[in-house]
Phi, psi and omega in degrees: 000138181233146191220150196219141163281165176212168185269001195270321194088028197202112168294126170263151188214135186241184185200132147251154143240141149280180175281356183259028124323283171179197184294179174300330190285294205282285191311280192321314175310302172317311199288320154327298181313303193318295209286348158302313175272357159293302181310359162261023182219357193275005113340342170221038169257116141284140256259150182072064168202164177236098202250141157212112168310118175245129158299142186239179194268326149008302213270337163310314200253351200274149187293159197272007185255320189289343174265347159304293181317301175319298172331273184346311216271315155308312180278337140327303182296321150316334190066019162237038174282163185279155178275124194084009184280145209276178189247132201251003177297341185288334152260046142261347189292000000 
């Protein structure tokens, strides 16, 4: 994950897979998944930042709890859960 200030007031956020992740079939599911816990989490991201996901091929086998959990453990490590945001892993089971 790579994180940027931007001037918008708004997080923006992209997602790669590469191809070595897996085939199109394989690569879209991922990207899908990502854009799904992102969107669930970004109510508690703060705002005026630029986010980009890199899929890794790891993220192909992974469970919808365990690539949820990972997402987290980044926008923590990152700094752009909001202070005081409640742990968003729980709407992931």
């Amino acid at each position: 994950m790579y994180v940027a200030p931007n001037d918008l007031g708004l997080v923006r956020y992209g997602i790669t897979v590469s191809g070595r992740v897996g085939k199109a079939v394989v690569r879209n599911r991922v990207r899908r998944r990502l854009r799904e816990a992102m969107r669930m989490r970004l109510r508690h991201l703060l705002s005026g930042r630029d986010v980009v996901l890199v899929a890794r091929p790891a993220a192909a086998e992974a469970t919808w709890s365990q690539l949820c959990a990972a997402l987290d453990s980044l926008l923590r490590r990152g700094g752009m859960l909001l202070p005081g945001a409640t742990e968003t892993t729980a709407a992931c089971v």
